[in-house]
N, C-alpha and C positions, 0 to 999 in steps of 0.2 A: 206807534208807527215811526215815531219822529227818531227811539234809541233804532231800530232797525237800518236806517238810512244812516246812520253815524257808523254803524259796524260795517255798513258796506260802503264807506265813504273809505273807512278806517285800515277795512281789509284790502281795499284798490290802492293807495299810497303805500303800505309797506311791499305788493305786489311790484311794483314799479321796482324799488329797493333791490327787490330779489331777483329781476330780468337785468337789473340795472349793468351788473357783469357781464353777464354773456354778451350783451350790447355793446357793449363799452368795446370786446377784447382783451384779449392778457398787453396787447402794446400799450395801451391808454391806460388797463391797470398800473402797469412799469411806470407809467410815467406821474400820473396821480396817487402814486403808494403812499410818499409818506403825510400828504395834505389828507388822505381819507384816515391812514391810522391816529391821525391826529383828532378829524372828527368822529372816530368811533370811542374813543377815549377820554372826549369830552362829553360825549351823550350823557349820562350822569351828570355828570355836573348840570348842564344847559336844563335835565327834568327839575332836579332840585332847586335851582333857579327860579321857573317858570312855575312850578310848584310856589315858592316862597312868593312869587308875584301876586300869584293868584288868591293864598290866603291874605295876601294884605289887602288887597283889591275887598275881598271877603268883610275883612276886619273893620277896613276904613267906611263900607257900606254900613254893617252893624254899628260902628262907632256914631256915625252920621244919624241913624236910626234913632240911638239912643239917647244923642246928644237932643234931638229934635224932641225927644217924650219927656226927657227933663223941663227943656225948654216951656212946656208944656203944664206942668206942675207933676209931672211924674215921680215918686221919690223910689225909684228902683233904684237898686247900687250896682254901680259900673264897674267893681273892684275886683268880681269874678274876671271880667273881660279883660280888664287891663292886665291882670296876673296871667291868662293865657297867651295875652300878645308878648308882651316881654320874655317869658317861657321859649315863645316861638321861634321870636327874633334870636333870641343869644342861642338857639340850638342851630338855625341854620346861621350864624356869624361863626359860631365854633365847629363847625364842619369845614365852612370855606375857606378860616384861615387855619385850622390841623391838618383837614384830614383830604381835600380839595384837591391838591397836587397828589399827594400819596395814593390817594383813588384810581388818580386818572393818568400817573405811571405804571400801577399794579393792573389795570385793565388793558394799557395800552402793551407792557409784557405777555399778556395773561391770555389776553382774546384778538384782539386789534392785530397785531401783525401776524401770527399766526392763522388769521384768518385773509389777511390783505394776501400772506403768502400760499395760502392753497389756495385763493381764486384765482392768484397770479399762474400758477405751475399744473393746473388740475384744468382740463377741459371738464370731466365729466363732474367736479364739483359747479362749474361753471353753469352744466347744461342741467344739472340738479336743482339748482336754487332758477335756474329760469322757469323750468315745469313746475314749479313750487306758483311761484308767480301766477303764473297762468293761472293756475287751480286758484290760488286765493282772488285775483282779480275775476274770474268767474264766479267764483261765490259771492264776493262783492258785489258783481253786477246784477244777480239774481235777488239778491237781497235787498237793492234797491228798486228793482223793477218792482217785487212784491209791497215794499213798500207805498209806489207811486200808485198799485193798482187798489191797495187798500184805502187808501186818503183818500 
């Protein structure tokens, strides 16, 4: 029940996302254009980030684990682990210092303003992604109502 209530936790914040234009206006888009193409262009970056937080978060818990069943007289070998942590780190170090910027000017070309510019100039892409909204934030809320009636 508990993944249930995260998909409709999930599907109500990107709902938001999607009304977020129509609400706003095309004036308030004009005036917030290029601080949003900025952070649509960073999204990537910020997942892979939060991604790499999270498997250290992961790693440091197993690490901590393992070091305690040693501590312990455990004689398991930690050299699998360490060979994946190291692996991990220098793949996301050689992302953020290659390919990090190159990423998130080919996206911010590619999708970011193109898309800042049709919510900018389009009503009806505007009022499109509102009813989008809506529909995902209903299903969200349905999803957690079911949720709350099952628990």
């Amino acid at each position: 029940m508990k993944w249930i209530n995260i998909v409709g936790l999930c599907l109500q914040f990107l709902a938001f996302w999607l009304a977020a234009p129509e609400l706003l206006g095309a004036e308030a888009l004009k005036r917030f254009e290029q601080g949003l193409i900025k952070l649509v262009s960073t999204l990537p970056n910020i997942l892979i980030a939060g991604t790499a937080i999270c498997f250290g978060g992961i790693m440091a818990y197993y690490g901590v684990s393992k070091g305690i069943e040693a501590s312990q007289g455990s004689s398991e070998s930690v050299i699998s682990t360490m060979i994946i942590i190291i692996i991990a780190s220098i793949a996301v170090m050689v992302y953020m210092i290659f390919f990090a910027k190159k990423s998130q000017d080919w996206i911010s070309r590619k999708y970011a303003t193109p898309l800042m510019n049709t919510l900018i100039n389009n009503n009806s892409a505007r009022k499109a992604s509102l009813i989008t909204g809506a529909i995902l934030f209903t299903c969200g809320f349905f999803l957690q109502f079911i949720a709350a009636l099952l628990s």
